[in-house]
C-alpha positions as CSV (number, residue, x, y, z in Angstrom):
1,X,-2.6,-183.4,-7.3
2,X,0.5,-183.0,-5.3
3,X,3.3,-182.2,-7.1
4,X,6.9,-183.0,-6.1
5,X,10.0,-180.9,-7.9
6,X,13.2,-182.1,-9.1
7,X,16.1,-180.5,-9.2
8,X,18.7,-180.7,-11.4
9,X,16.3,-181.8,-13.8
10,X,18.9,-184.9,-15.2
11,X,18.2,-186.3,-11.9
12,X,14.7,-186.5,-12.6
13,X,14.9,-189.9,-13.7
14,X,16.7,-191.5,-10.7
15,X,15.3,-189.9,-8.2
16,X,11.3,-190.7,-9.5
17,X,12.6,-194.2,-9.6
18,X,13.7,-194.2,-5.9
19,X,10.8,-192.4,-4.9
20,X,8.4,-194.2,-6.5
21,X,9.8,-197.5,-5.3
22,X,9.6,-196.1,-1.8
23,X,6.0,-194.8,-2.1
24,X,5.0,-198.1,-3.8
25,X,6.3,-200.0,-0.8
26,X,4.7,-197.7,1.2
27,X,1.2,-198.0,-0.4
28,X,2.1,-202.1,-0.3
29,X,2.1,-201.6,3.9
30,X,-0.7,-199.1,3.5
31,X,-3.0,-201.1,1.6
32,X,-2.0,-204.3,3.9
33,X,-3.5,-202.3,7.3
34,X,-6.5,-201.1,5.5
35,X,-7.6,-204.8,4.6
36,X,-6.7,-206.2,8.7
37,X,-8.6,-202.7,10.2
38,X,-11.0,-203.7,7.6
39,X,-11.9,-206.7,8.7
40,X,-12.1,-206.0,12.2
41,X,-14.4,-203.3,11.3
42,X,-16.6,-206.0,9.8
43,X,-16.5,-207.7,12.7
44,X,-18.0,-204.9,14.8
45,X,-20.6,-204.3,12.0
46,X,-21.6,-208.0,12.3
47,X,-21.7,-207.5,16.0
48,X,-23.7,-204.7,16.2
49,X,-25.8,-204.8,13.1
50,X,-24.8,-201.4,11.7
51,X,-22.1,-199.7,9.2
52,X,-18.6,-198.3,10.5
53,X,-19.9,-194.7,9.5
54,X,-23.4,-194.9,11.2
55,X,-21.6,-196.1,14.5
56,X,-19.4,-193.3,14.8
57,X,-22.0,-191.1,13.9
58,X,-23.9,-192.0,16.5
59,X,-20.9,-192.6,18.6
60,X,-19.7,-189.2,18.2
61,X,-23.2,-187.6,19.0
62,X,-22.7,-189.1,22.2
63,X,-25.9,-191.5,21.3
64,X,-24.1,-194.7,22.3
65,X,-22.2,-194.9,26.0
66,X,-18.5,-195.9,26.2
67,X,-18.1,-199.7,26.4
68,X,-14.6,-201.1,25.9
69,X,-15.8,-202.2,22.2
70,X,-17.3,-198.8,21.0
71,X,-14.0,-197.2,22.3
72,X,-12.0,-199.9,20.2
73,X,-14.3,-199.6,17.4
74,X,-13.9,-196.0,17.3
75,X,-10.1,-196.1,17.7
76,X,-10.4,-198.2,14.8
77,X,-12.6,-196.3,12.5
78,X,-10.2,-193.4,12.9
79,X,-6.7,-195.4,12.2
80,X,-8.9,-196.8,8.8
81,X,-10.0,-193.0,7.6
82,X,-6.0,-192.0,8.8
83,X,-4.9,-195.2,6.3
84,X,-7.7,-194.0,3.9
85,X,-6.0,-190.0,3.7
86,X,-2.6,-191.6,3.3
87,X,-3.0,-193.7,1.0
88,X,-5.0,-190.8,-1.5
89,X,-2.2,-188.8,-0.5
90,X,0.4,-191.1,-2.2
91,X,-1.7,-191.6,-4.9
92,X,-1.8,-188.0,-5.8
93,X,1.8,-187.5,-6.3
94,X,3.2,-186.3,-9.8
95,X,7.0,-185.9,-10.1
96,X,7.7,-183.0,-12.2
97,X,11.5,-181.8,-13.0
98,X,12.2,-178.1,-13.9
């Protein structure tokens, strides 16, 4: 949990508001890139016959050589995990006032 303090404490109220509009609209963004990188990532599992996480795996033990696509794909594994850890970030905030 991630906890975000208020101060004065009778701005509590307007301030989670704001806030939780903003990370709301963020998650709204968030959530919209993870469903395009998804499905590109599909589109390499198809390909390839294999899961996102055995490619890079193998990708990253140097067991597959550097085509164009496995550099793409890779690129694109690691902007899904970076979308993945934002979005569980956000998720984990508590607004507290003291």
């Amino acid at each position: 949990m991630i906890q975000v303090v208020i101060q004065p404490k009778d701005k509590l109220p307007l301030v989670h508001s704001l806030l939780s509009d903003a990370i709301q609209n963020q998650l709204q963004r968030l959530n919209l890139s993870l469903e395009r990188t998804g499905q590109i990532l599909k589109e390499f599992e198809t390909q390839y016959a294999m899961t996102s996480d055995e490619f890079f795996r193998l990708y990253q033990n140097g067991k597959l050589d550097d085509r164009d696509n496995f550099i793409d794909w890779a690129g694109e594994y690691q902007i899904f995990q970076s979308l993945q850890d934002q979005v569980r970030c956000l998720e984990e905030i508590e607004f507290v006032g003291r």
